[in-house]
N, C-alpha and C positions, 0 to 999 in steps of 0.2 A: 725283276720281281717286285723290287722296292716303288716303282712307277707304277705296275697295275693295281697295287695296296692303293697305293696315293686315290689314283684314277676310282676304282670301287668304291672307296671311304667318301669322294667327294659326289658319287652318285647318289650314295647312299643319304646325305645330308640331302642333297637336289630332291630324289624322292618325298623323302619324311618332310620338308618345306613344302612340296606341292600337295600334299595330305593334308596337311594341318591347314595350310590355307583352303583348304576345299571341307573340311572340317566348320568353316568359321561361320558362328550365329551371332546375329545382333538384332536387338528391338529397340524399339523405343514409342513410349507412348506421351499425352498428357491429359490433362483435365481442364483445359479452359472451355468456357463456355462460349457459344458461338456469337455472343454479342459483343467480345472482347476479342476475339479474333480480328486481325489486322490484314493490310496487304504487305506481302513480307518485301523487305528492302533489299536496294544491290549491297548494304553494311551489312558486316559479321558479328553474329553477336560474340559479344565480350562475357567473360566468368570473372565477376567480382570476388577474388580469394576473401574467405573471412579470416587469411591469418595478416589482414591490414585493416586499414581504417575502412570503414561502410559507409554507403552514399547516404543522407540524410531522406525521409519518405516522402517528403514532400517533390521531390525531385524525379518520382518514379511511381507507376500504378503498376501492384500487383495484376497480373494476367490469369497464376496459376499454378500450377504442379508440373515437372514432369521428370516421368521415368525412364532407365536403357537399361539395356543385360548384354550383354557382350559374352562371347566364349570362344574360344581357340585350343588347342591341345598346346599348341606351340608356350613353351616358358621363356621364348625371344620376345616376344612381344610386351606392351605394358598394358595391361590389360584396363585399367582404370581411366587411363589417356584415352583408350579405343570408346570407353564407356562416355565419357565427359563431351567427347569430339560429337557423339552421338545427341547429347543433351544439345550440345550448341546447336546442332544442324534441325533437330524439332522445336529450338526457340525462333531458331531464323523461319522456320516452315507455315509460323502462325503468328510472324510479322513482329516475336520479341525484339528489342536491342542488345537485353543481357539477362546473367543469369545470378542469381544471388543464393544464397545456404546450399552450397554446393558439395555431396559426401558422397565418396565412394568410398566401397569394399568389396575387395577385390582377391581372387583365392590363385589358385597354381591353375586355373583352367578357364577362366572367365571373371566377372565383375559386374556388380550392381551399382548405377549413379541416380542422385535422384536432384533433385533442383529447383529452384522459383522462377519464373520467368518473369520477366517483369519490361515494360515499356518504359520509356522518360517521357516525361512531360513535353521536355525541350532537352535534344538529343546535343546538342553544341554546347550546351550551360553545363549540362551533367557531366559530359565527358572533361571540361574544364572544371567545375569542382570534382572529378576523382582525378586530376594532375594535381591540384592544389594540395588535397588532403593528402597525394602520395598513396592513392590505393591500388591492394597488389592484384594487376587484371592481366589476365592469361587470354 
């Protein structure tokens, strides 16, 4: 009896996982204009945390905006991670490097991120001054 509890209980979890993952929405948009649109690179873009030091402007041309919404039922998941992962993937899509003023908010069923995309100048100098300065890059 104690085995077919087990067995049900652990269907029952198998079920409700494949719900919520079929459940799951995500967007993501931005606003650059197509004169700053790039050809996106085999590099990932990088998320400059602003809880470190920030790359100097000269080092980096704004691109632009952009935004994700993520939603799942599931409360396994981190729903701001799913959101952010999102940002990165429409920086890389329009040839960003990284991401700068990076804020998510994030509820028991989804999450809003929103971001600045931004190019380097010179993608080898930049990434060496954010080792120097010790900046926190995800």
């Amino acid at each position: 009896m104690r085995k077919k509890a087990i067995f049900f209980a652990g269907m029952l979890l198998f079920v409700l996982g494949c719900a919520s993952h079929l459940n799951y929405q995500n967007t993501s948009s931005n606003d650059i204009p197509f004169d700053k649109l790039k050809m996106p690179s085999s590099e990932k873009a990088i998320v400059i945390d602003a809880k470190g030091p920030s790359l100097d402007p000269k080092y980096y041309e704004i691109m632009g905006r952009a935004t994700a919404e993520t939603g799942n039922v599931s409360a396994l998941v981190s729903h701001c991670q799913d959101a952010i992962e999102l940002l990165r993937i429409e920086a890389e899509n329009v040839g960003g490097d990284a991401l700068i003023n990076v804020s998510c908010s994030g509820g028991s069923y989804g999450a809003n991120a929103t971001g600045t995309i931004i190019s380097f100048k010179n993608r080898q100098e930049a990434l060496k001054v954010l080792r120097d300065i010790k900046a926190v890059l995800k």
